[in-house]
C-alpha positions in Angstrom: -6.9 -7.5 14.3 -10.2 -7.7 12.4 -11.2 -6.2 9.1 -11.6 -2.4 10.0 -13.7 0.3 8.0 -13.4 4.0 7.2 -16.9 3.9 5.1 -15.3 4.5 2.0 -13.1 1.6 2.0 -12.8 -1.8 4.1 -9.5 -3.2 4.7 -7.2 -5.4 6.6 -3.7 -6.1 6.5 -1.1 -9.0 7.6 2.1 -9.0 8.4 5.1 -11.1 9.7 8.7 -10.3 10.9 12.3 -11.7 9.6 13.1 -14.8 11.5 15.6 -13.6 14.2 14.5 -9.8 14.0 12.5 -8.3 16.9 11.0 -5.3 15.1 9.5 -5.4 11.3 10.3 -2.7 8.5 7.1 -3.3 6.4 4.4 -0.6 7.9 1.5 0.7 6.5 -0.9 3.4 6.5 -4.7 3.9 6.1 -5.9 7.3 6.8 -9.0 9.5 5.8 -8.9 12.9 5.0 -11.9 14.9 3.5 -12.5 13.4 0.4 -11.5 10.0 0.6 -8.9 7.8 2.3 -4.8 7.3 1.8 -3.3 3.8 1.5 0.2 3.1 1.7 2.4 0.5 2.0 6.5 1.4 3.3 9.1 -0.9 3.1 11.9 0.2 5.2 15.3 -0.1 3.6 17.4 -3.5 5.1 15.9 -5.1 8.4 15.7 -4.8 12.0 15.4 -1.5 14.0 16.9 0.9 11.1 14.3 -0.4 8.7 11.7 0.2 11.0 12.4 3.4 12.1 12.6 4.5 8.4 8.9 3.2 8.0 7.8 4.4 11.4 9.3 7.8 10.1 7.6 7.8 7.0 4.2 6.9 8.6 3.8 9.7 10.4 4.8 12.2 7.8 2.0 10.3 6.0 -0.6 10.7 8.4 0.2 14.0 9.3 -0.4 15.8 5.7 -3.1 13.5 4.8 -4.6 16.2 2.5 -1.6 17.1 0.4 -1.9 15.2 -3.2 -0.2 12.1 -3.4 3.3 13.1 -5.2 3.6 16.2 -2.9 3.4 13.0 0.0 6.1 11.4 -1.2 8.1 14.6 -1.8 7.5 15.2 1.7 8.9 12.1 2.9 11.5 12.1 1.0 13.1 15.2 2.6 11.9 14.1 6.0 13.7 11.0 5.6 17.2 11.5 4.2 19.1 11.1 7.8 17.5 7.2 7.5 17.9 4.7 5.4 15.3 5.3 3.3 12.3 3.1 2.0 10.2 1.6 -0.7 6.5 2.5 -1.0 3.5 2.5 -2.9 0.4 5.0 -2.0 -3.1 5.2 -3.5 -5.5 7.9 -2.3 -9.5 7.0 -3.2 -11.5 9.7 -3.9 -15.1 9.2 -2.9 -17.0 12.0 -4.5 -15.7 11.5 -8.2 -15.0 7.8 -8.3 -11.5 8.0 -8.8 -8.0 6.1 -7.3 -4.5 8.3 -7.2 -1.8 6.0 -7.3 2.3 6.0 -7.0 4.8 3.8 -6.3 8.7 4.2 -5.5 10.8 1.0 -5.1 9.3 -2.7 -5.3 6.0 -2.4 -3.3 3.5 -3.8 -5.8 0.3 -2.7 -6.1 -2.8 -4.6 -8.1 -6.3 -3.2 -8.4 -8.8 -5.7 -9.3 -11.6 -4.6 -10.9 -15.6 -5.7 -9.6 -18.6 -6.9 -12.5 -18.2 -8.1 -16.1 -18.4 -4.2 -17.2 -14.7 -3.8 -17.3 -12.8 -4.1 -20.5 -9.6 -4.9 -18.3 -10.3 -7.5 -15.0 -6.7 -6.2 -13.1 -4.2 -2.7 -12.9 -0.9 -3.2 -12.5 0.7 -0.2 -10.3 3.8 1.3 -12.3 6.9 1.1 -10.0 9.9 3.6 -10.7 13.1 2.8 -9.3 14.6 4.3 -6.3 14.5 4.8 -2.5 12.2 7.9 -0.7 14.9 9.5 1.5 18.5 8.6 -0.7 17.1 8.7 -4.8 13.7 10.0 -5.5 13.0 9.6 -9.7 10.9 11.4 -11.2 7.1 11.2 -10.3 4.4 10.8 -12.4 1.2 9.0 -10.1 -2.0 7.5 -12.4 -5.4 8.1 -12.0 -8.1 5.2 -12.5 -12.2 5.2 -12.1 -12.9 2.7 -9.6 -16.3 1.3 -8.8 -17.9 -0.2 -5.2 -16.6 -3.4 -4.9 -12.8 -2.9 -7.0 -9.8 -4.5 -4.7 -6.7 -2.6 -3.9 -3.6 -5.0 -3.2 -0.2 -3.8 -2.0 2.8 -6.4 -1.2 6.3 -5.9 0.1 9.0 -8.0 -1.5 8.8 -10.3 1.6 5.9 -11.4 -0.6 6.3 -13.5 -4.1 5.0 -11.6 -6.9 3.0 -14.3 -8.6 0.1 -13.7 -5.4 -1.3 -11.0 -8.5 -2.3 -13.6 -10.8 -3.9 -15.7 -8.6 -7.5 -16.4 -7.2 -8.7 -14.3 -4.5 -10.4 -15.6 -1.0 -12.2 -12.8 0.0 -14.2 -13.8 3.1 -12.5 -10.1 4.1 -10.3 -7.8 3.6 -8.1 -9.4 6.7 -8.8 -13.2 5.9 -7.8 -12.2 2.2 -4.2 -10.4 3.0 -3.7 -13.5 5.4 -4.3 -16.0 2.4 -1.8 -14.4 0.3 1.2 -13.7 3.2 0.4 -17.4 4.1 0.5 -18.7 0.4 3.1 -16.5 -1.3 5.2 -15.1 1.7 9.1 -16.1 1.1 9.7 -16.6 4.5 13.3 -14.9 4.2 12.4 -11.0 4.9 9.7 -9.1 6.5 6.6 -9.8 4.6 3.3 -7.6 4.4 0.1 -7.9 2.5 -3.0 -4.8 2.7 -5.8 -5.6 1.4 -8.2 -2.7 0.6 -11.7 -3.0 -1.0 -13.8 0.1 -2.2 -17.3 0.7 -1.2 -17.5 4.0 -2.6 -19.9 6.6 -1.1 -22.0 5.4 1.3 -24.0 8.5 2.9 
């Protein structure tokens, strides 16, 4: 799969599958709607066919109310997916016209925005993760809004993925070679593993 673009953002993702499981439970999303473009990253609950079919699940409510905010998403999936097992996720929804990321995350999905140019007071963002599992325990929701600027990378990373790939250096021939850096340096190799690597061009018409 090569780095694919939606003109407001370029991206690519990488993935790999528990050693002795057919079928991966770390899926992901990128979908446009309107006024921008929806990222998400699900991590289905467990392994195998049940974890996958809780992140398959989740996908497609995803994808198919795009244009609902972000917290009203996972709301949504939340009721859709309480005869599964439940998953993990983190979401981010770019705004093109304003400038502006949405962001939420439910379980251990980490999400990192690194910030483009010396202007920034701050070089990273740290996604805020509340404990619980969309479909069993949803907590309380409360998403964050941040300026981004062309150029800014969006990171999300399952927990097949070692959480020290935030502070490192970032290889960014593109979107795609990046996420496969990080899987291939900071992957665990003991659970389904998936990096998305998302980078901001802003408006481009």
């Amino acid at each position: 799969m090569e780095t694919m673009n939606l003109g407001a953002i370029e991206w690519g993702v990488a993935g790999s599958v528990l050693p002795g499981q057919s079928e991966s439970g770390d899926h992901h999303v990128v979908c446009s709607f309107p006024d921008g473009v929806l990222v998400a990253v699900l991590d289905g609950v467990g392994h195998g066919n049940g974890a996958a079919a809780a992140a398959t699940k989740a996908a497609r409510v995803l994808k198919e109310n795009v244009q609902e905010p972000i917290i009203a998403l996972v709301r949504r999936c939340h009721e859709e997916l309480r005869a599964t097992r439940g998953v993990v996720m983190s979401a981010a929804a770019f705004n093109v016209e304003y400038g502006l990321m949405t962001w939420v995350g439910v379980g251990n999905v980490l999400g990192v925005l690194r910030h483009s140019g010396a202007q920034r007071p701050r070089s990273q963002e740290q996604l805020l993760l509340r404990a619980g599992v969309v479909g069993v325990l949803l907590p309380p929701l409360k998403a964050a809004v941040l300026p981004v600027l062309p150029g800014d990378i969006l990171i999300f990373a399952t927990d097949g993925v070692r959480d020290d790939f935030a502070q490192a250096p970032l290889h960014l021939d593109t979107p795609k070679k990046a996420a496969e850096d990080i899987l291939s340096r900071f992957g665990k190799g003991n659970d389904d593993a998936l990096v998305l690597v998302a980078k901001f061009l802003g408006n481009r018409t």
